[in-house]
SEKOL-717785 format. One record per residue (C-alpha): residue in one letter; x, y, z. Coordinates in steps of 0.5 Angstrom, whole numbers, padded with zeros to 4 digits, always signed. Each point is the difference from the previous one (the first is absolute). Example, Ala and Ser with C-alpha at 12.3 -4.5 7.8 and 13.67 -1.06 7.14 Angstrom:
REM residues 2
A+0025-0009+0016;S+0002+0007-0002;
This chain:
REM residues 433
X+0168+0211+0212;X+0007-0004+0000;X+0005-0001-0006;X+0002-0007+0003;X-0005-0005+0000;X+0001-0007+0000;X-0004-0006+0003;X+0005-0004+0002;X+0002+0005+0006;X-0004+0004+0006;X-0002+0006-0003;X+0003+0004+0007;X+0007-0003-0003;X-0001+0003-0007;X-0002+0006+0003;X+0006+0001+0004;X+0005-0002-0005;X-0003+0005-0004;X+0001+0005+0004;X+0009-0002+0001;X+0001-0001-0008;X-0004+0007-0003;X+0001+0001-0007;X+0001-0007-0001;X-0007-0004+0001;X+0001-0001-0008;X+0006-0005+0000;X-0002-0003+0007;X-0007-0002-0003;X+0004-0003-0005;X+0004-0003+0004;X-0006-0003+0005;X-0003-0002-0006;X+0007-0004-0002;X+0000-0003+0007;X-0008-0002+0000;X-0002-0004+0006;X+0005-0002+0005;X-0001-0009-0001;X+0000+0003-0008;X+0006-0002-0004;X+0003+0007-0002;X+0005+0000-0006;X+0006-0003+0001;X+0005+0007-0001;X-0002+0007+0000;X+0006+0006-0003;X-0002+0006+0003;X+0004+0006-0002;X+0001+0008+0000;X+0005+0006+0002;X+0003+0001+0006;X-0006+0002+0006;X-0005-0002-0004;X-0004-0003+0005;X+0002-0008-0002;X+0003-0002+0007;X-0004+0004+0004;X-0007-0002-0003;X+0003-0008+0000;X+0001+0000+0007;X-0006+0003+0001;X-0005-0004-0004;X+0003-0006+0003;X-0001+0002+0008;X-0005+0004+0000;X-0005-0006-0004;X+0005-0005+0005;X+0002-0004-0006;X+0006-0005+0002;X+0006+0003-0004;X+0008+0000+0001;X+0003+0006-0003;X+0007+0000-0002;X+0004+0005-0002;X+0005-0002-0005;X+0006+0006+0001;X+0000-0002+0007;X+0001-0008-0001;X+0004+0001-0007;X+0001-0009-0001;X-0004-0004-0001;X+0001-0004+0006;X+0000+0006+0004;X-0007+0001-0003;X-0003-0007+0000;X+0002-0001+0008;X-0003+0006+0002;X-0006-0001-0004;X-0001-0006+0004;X+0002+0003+0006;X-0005+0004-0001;X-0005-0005-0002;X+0001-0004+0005;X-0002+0006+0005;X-0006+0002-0003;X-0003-0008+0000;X+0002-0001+0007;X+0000+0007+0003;X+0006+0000+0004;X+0005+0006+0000;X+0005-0005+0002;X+0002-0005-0007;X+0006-0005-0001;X+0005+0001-0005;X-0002-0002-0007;X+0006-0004-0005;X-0001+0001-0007;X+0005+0000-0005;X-0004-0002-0006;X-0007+0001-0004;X-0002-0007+0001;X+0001+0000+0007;X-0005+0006+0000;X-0004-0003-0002;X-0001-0007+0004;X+0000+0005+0007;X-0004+0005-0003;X-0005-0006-0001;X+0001-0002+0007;X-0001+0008+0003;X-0006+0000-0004;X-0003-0006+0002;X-0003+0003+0007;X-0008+0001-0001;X+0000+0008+0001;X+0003+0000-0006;X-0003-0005-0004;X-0007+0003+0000;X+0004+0006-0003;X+0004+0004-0005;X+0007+0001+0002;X+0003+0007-0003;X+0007+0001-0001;X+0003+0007-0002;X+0006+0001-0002;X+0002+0007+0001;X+0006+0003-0005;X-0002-0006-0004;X+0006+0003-0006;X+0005-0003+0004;X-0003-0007-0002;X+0004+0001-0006;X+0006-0001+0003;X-0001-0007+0004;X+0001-0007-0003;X-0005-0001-0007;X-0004-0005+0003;X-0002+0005+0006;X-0005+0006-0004;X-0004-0006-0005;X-0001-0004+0007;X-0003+0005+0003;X-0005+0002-0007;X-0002-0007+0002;X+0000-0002+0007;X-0007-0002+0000;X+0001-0005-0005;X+0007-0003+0004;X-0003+0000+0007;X-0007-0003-0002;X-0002+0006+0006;X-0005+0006-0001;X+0006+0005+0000;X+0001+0006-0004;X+0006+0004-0002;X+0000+0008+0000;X+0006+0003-0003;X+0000+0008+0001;X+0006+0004-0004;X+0001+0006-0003;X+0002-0002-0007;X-0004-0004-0006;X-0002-0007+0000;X+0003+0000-0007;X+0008+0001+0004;X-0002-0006+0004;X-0002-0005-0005;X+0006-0006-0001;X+0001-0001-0007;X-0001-0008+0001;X-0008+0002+0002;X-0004+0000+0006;X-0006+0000+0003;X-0004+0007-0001;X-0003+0004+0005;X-0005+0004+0001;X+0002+0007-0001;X-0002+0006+0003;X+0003+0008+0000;X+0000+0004+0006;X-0001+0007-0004;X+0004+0006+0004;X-0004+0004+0004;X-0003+0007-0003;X+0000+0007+0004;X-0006-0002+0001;X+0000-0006+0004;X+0006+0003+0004;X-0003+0006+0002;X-0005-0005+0002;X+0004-0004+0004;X+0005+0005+0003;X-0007+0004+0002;X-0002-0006+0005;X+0006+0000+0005;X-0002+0008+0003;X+0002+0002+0007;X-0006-0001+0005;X+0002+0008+0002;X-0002+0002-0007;X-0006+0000-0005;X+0000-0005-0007;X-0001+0005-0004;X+0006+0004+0004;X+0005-0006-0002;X-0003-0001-0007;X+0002+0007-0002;X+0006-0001+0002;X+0001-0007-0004;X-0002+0003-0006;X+0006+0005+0002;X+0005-0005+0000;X-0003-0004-0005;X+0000+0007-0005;X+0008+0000+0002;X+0002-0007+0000;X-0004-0004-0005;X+0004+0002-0006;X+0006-0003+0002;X-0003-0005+0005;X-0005-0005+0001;X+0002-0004+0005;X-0005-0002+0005;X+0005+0000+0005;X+0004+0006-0001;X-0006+0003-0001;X-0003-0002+0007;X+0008+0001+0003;X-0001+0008-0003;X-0007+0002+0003;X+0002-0003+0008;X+0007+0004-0001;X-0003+0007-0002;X-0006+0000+0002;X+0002+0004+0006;X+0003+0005-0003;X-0007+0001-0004;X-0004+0000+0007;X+0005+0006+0002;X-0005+0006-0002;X-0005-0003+0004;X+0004-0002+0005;X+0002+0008+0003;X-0007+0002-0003;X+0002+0003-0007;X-0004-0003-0004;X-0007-0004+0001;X+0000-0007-0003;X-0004+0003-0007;X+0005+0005-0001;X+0004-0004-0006;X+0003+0005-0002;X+0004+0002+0006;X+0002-0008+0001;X+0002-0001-0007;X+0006+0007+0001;X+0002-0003+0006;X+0001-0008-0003;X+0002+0002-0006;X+0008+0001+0001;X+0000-0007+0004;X-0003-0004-0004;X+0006+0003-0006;X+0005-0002+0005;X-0004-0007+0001;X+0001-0001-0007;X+0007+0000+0000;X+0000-0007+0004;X-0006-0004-0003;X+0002-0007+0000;X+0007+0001+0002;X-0001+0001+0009;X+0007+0003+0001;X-0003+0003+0006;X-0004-0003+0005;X-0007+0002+0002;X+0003+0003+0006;X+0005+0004-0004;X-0005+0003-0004;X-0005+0002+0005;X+0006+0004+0003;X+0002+0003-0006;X-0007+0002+0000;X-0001+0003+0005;X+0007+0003+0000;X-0002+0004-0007;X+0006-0003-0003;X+0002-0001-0008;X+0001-0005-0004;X+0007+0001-0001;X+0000-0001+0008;X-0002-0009-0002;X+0006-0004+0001;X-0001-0006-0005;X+0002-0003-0005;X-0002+0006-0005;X+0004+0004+0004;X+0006-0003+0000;X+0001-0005-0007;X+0005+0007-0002;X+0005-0003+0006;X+0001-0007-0003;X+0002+0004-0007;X+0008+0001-0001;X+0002+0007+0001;X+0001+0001-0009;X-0006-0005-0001;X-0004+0006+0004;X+0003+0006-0005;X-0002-0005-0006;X-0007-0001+0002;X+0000+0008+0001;X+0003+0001-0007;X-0005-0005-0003;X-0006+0004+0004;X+0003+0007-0003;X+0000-0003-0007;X-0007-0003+0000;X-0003+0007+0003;X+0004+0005-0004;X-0001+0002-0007;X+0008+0000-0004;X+0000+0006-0002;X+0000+0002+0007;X+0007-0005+0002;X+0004+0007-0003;X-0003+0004+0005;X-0001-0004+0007;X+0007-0004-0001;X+0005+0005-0004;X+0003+0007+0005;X+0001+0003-0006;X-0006-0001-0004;X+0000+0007-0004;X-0007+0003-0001;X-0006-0004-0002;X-0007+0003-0002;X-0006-0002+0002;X-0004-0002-0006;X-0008+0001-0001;X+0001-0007-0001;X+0004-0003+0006;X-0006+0005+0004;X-0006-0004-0002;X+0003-0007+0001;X+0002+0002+0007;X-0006+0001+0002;X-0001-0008+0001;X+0003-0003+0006;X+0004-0005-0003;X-0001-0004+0006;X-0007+0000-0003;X+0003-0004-0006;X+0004-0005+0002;X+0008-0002-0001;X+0002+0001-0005;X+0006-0005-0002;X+0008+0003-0002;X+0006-0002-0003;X+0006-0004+0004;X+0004+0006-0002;X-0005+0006+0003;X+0000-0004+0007;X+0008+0000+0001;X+0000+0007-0002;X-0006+0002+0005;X+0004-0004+0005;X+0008+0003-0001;X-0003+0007+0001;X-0004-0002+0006;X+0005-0003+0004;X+0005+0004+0004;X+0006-0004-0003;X+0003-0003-0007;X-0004-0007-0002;X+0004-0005-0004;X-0004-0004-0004;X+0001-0006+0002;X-0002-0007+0000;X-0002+0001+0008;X-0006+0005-0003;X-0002-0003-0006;X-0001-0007+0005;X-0005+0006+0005;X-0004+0002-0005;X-0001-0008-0002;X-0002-0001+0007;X-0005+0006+0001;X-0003-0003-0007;X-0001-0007+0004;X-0003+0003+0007;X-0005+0005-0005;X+0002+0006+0002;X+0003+0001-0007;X-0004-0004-0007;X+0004-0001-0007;X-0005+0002-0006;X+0001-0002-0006;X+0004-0007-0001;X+0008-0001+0001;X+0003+0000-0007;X-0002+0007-0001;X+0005+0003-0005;X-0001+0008+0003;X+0001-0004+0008;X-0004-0002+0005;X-0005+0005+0003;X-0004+0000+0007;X-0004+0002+0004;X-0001+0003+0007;X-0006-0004+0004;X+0000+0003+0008;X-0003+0006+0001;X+0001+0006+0003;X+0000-0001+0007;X+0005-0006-0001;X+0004+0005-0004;X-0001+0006+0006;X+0002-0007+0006;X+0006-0001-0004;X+0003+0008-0002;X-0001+0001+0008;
């Protein structure tokens, strides 16, 4: 039995359009509710918003060309003035009551000019008959045109005299939008993040022809197994099942495995999905890049991004603070004697220091030190004599503004500032080569 049912439209439509928006029949049957019949007066604005990829756009689009409905979709980083956008919402209108490719140019520097043409735009009789739909896409940047531009939109319905309807899709709350002198309040409506469920859902249904679904469906719950603790994003997520499915298919592929072997797949996945982890969100290597370091077995070390290089923009002292600062986090003091001293003498090994070494301190965290302890880790470590200058006391202040260092604690300390280091290990191996 289908989920979307609504008397308005042809069943076979609502059908179709429930196979292209899975795990979102909820929020479009609200929205076929919202939208009523195409001659019925919709309600005049509509604030549709949620995190990033979570179907608000895609769904949107969807709705309104698969049901036919007459609409005009703008987004609104692309078109970042308000005469830029107003020009290319009548452009736009202007095709869909004609039905041309080929428009005239549009002149529009005010609101009330808007207004009179898009009266005139509209006074075509397909789109009398009809609701029209606006849907302005990124519609945070609303914020930053003229003061007048967010309310008319809220209201455009009651300007216009037309049956139109506004729809607003960002990421943000409504609560950021509302001006402080009042405003016409929207419907609102939230886009919940997809669950692992859903994801598994949909990233299932993009299977191979070569391959079975339940094949491509083991190897989804993999990658989600992997990647869903520190990314949910749709479309990272589909990009990461397309680049390394076919490293998974390779024992299949020379006869290693069968297709129901798991075990054998997930051995030979598993060190490329680590690297892959290294490169979620940031795409310092292209797709073809990263196939070829595939299949050549490269490391990860091998991956010349930003990563990689962010040690190389550093200056030469600022790079043994940074090593210093890595040292005092990690190493406990009663060990500096030991480490940084040539002549340190003899030092017993305690039951005491046994049983707290036993716990990695990476495992515990920095840990933060003194201004004093990081300048002496940093004279024992670099070949030549340091003065303390202004010069290095001004690097430390930077390392501190880039991240890569944090003051704990407030700056009118009597005992000195104290910080501590935030990289990680890697970083600190790339900058010690």
């Amino acid at each position: 039995m289908p989920n979307l049912e609504h008397p308005a439209y042809p069943a076979a439509d609502l059908l179709r359009l429930e196979g292209l928006v899975p795990c979102r029949e909820s929020q479009v049957s609200t929205l076929l509710s919202i939208f009523g019949e195409r001659q019925q007066f919709s309600f005049p604005s509509v604030f549709i918003y949620g995190h990033t990829s979570s179907g608000k756009t895609y769904v949107m689009k969807t709705l309104l060309t698969t049901l036919q409905l007459p609409h005009v979709f703008v987004n609104c980083v692309e078109y970042f003035t308000s005469r830029l956008l107003l020009e290319e919402i009548l452009i736009q209108l202007q095709s869909c009551s004609s039905g041309a490719e080929h428009t005239s140019p549009v002149c529009c520097d005010t609101l009330n000019d808007f207004v009179r043409l898009f009266k005139q735009a509209v006074a075509s009789q397909e789109l009398q008959d009809q609701t029209l739909y606006i849907v302005l896409d990124r519609a945070e940047q609303l914020r930053e045109m003229e003061a007048n531009i967010l309310p008319a939109f809220l209201r455009l319905q009651e300007l216009t005299d037309r049956n139109v309807t506004v729809i607003l899709l960002s990421e943000i709350v409504w609560e950021l939008f509302r001006p402080n002198i009042g405003c016409f309040e929207p419907f609102t409506m939230y886009f919940p993040d997809y669950s692992i469920g859903h994801l598994q859902k949909i990233l299932s249904q993009n299977h191979p022809p070569e391959y079975s679904a339940d094949f491509y469906a083991a190897y989804i719950n993999i990658l989600l197994g992997v990647f869903y603790m520190v990314c949910r994003d749709l479309k990272e997520l589909r990009h990461l099942a397309a680049l390394n499915f076919a490293k998974y298919c390779e024992p299949v592929v020379r006869g290693e495995a069968n297709e129901r072997d798991t075990r054998k797949l997930w051995k030979n996945i598993e060190p490329h999905l680590k690297k892959a982890m290294q490169t979620v969100y940031l795409r310092e290597i292209s797709s073809s890049q990263w196939e070829r370091l595939q299949h050549d077995g490269g490391e990860p070390g091998q991956l010349k991004g930003l990563s990689a290089h962010t040690h190389v923009e550093l200056p030469y002292y600022s790079k043994f603070l940074l090593i210093a600062a890595y040292l005092a986090s990690y190493n406990p003091v009663r060990t500096d004697k030991r480490f940084f001293l040539k002549h340190h003498g003899k030092i017993r090994k305690t039951n005491f220091m046994k049983k707290h070494e036993k716990t990695s301190n990476h495992l515990l965290g920095p840990k933060p030190f003194p201004l004093d302890r990081l300048l002496a880790i940093l004279y024992s470590i670099v070949d030549n004599r340091v003065a303390p200058t202004a010069n290095i006391f001004s690097q430390i202040t930077s390392l501190v503004t880039l991240q890569l260092l944090s003051m704990v604690g407030q700056n009118d300390q009597l005992d000195g500032p104290r910080y501590k280091c935030t990289v990680s290990l890697d970083f600190i191996r790339a900058i010690a080569r």
